[in-house]
C-alpha positions as CSV (number, residue, x, y, z in Angstrom):
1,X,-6.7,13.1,5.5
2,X,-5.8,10.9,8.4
3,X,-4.2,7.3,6.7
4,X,-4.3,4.1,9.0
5,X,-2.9,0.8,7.8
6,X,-4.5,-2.5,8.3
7,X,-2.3,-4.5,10.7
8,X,-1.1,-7.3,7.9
9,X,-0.3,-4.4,5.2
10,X,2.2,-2.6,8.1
11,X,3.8,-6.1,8.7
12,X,4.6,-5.3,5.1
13,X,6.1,-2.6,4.7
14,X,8.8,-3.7,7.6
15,X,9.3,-7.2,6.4
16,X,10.1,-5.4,2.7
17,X,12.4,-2.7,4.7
18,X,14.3,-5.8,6.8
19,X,14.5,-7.2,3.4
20,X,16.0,-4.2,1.0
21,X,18.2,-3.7,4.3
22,X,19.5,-7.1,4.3
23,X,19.9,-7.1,0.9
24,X,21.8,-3.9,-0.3
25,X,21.5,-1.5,3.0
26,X,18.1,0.2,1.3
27,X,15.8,-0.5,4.5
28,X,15.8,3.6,5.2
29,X,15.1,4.1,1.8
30,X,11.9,2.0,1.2
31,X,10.9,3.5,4.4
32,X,11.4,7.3,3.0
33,X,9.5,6.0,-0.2
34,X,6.5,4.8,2.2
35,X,6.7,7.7,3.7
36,X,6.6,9.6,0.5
37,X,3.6,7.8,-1.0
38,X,1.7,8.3,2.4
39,X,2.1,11.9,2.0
40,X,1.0,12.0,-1.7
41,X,-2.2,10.0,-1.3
42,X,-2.9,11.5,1.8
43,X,-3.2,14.8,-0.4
44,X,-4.9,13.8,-3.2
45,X,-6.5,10.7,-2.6
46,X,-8.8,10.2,-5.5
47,X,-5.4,10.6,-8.5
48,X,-4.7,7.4,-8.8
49,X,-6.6,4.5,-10.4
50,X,-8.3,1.6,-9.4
51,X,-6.7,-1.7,-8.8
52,X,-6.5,-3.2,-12.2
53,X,-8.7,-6.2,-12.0
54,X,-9.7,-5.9,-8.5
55,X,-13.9,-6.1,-8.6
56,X,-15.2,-5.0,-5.5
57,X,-17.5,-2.3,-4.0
58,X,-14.9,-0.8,-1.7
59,X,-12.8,0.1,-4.8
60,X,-9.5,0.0,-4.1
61,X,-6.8,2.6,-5.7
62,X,-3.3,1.6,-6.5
63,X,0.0,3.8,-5.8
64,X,3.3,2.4,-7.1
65,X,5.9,3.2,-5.2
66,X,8.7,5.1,-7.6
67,X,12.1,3.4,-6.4
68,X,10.7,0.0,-5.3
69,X,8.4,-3.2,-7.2
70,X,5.7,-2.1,-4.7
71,X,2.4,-0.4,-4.6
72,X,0.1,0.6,-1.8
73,X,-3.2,-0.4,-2.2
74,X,-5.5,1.7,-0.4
75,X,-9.3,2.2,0.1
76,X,-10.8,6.1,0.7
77,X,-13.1,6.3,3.8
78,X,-14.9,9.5,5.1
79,X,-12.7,10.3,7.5
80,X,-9.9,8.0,7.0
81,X,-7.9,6.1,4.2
82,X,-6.9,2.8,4.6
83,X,-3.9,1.0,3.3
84,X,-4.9,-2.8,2.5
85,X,-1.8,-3.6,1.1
86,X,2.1,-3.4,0.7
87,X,2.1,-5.5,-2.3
88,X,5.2,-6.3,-4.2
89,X,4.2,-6.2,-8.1
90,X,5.8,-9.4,-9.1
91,X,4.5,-11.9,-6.2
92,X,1.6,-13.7,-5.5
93,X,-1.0,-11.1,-7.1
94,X,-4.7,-10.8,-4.8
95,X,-3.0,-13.0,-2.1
96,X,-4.5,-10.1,0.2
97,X,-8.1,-9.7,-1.4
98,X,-9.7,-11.6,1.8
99,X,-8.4,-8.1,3.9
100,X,-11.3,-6.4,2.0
101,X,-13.9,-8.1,4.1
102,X,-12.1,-6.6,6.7
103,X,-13.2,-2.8,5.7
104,X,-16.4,-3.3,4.1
């Protein structure tokens, strides 16, 4: 199934990448893990939960990235899915529910 990311969650992913690259040289690495998880819930969309206390009627799963704090959180379309967010699992939780409205 064809993924496309909202504008604000690809600013993500390359903000964390820049980051873990600054950091401790891991920018190619979060990228491969994105990568990774794209190809996962691009496959089987409908494995993993939904958001834990996220109550809306677009119903938004959760992927946690395996290396990385992060999870893609993603809603399933027809013919597309659509990543929300790049969330790190620490920080300002539902900072990004507003991007909902976005989709509906």
């Amino acid at each position: 199934m064809k993924i496309r990311f909202l504008d604000a969650a690809r600013e993500e992913v390359v903000e964390a990448a820049a980051w873990y690259e600054r950091q401790a040289g891991l920018g190619e690495d979060f990228d491969h893990e994105i990568g990774l998880a794209i190809e996962i819930v691009s496959r089987l969309p409908e494995t993993w939960p939904l958001w834990p206390k996220v109550r809306d009627r677009v119903g938004v799963r959760r992927y946690r990235l395996h290396r990385f704090p992060y999870s893609l959180g993603y809603v399933i379309r027809p013919k597309e899915i659509v990543v929300v967010v790049v969330a790190h699992d620490r920080r300002r939780p539902g900072y990004w529910l507003r991007r909902l409205r976005s989709i509906e």
